[in-house]
C-alpha positions as a Markdown table, in Angstrom:
| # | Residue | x | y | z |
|---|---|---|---|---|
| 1 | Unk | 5.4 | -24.8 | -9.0 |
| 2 | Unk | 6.7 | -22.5 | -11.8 |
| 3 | Unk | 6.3 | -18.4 | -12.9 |
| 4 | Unk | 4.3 | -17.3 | -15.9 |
| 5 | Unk | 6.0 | -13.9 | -16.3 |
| 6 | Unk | 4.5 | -11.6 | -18.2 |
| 7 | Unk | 6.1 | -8.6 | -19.8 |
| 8 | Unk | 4.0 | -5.6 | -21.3 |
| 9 | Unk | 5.7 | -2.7 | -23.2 |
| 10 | Unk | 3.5 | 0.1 | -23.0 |
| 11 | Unk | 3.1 | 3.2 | -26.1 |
| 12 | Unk | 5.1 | 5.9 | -24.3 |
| 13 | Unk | 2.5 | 8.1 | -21.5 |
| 14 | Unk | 0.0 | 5.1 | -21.1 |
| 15 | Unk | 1.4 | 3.8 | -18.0 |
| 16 | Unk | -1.6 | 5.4 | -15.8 |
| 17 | Unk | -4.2 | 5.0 | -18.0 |
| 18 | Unk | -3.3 | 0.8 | -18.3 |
| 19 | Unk | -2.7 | 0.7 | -14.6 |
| 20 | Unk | -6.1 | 2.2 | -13.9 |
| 21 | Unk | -8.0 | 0.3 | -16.3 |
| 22 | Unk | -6.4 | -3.0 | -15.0 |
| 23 | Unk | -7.8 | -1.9 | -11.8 |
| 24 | Unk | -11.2 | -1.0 | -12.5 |
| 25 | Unk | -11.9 | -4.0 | -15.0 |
| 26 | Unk | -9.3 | -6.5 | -15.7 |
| 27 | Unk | -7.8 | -7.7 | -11.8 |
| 28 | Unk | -10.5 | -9.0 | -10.3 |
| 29 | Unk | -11.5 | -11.4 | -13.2 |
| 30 | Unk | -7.6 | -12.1 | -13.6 |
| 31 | Unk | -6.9 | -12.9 | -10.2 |
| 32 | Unk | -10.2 | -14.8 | -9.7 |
| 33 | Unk | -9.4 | -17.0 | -12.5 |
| 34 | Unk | -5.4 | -17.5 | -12.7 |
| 35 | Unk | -5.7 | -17.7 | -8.7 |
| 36 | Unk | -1.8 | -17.2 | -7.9 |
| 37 | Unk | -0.7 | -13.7 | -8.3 |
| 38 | Unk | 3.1 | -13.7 | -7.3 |
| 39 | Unk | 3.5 | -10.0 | -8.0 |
| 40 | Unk | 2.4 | -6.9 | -10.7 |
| 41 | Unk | 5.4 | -4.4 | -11.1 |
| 42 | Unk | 6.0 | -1.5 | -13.1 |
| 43 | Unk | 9.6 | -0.2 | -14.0 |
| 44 | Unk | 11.4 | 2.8 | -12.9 |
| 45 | Unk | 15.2 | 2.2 | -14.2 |
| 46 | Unk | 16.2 | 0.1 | -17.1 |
| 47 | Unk | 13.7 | 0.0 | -20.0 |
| 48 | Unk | 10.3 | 2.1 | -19.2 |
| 49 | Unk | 7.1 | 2.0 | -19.6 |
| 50 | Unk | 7.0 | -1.3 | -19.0 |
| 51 | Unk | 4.3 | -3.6 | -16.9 |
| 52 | Unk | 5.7 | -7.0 | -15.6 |
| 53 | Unk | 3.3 | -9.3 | -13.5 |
| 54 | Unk | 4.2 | -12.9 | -12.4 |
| 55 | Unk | 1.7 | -15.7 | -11.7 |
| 56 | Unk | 2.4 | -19.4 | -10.2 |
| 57 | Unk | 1.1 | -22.5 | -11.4 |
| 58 | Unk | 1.4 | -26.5 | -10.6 |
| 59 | Unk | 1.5 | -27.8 | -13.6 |
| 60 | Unk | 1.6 | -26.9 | -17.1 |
| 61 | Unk | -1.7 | -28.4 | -17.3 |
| 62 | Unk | -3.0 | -26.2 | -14.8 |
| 63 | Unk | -1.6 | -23.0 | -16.7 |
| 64 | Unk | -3.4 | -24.1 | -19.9 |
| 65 | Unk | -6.8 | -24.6 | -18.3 |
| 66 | Unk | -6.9 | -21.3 | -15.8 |
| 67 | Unk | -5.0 | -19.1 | -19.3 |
| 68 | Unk | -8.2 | -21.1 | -21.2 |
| 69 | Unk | -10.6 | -20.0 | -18.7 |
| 70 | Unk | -9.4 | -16.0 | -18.9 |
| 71 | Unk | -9.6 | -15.9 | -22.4 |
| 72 | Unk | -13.2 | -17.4 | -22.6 |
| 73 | Unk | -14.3 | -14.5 | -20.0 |
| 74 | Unk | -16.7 | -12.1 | -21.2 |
| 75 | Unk | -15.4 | -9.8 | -18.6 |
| 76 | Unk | -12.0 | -10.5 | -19.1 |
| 77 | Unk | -12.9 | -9.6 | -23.1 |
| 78 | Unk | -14.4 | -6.4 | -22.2 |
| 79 | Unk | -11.1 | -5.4 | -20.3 |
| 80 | Unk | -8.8 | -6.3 | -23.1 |
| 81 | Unk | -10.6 | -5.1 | -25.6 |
| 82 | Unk | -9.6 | -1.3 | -23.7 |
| 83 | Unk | -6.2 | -2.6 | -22.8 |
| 84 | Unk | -5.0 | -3.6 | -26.3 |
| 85 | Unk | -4.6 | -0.1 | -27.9 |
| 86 | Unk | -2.1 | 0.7 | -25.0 |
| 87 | Unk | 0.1 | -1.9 | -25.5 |
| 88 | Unk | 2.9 | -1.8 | -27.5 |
| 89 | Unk | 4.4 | -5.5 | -27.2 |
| 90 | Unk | 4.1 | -8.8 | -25.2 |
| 91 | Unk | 6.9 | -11.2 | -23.8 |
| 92 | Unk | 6.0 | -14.0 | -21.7 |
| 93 | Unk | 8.2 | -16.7 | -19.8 |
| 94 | Unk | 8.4 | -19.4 | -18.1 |
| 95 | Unk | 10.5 | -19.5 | -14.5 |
| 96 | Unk | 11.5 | -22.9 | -13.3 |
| 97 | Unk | 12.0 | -22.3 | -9.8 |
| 98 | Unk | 15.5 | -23.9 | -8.1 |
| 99 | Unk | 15.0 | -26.5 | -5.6 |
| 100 | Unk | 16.5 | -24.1 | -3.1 |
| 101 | Unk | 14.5 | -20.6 | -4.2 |
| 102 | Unk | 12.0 | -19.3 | -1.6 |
| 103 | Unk | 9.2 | -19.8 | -4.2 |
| 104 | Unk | 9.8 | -23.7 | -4.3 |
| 105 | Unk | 11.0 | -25.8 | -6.3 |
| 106 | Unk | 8.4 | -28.8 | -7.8 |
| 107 | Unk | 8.3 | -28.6 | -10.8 |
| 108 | Unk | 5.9 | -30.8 | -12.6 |
């Protein structure tokens, strides 16, 4: 398994209004789709206004076809249509687990 970590800096005050619409329209789809939420954060020291949200996968493979799936989602597409405007940046990465982490450590 490894972590898709996603990092979203928001424009300054939209913190609610993203959390909320990610609520309302944009979690169920994600979660129905990509399958493996690990966690959905938002910061409070360090650099602000900022959304993090982790998801595992097996395989690259696997990553490719469930990301695929989302972004052909009419519903997921209504949601980020809203969200975009909010968003200031994206940084994504990918977390190879150690052998010896409680997440596992099989990486394909």
């Amino acid at each position: 398994m490894f972590i898709d970590e996603r990092i979203y800096t928001l424009k300054n005050g939209k913190l609610g209004e993203f959390l909320k619409l990610y609520e309302e329209l944009g979690k169920d789809v994600q979660v129905r789709i990509l399958g493996n939420m690990i966690g959905y954060f938002h910061t409070d020291i360090g650099p602000l206004n900022q959304v993090v949200h982790m998801w595992g996968y097996e395989s690259l493979d696997d990553r490719w076809q469930r990301r695929k799936e989302l972004q052909a989602s009419e519903e997921w597409l209504k949601y980020a249509l809203q969200m975009r405007p909010l968003v200031q940046s994206i940084e994504n990465k990918i977390l190879i687990p150690e052998p010896w982490s409680p997440i596992g450590g099989n990486q394909n």
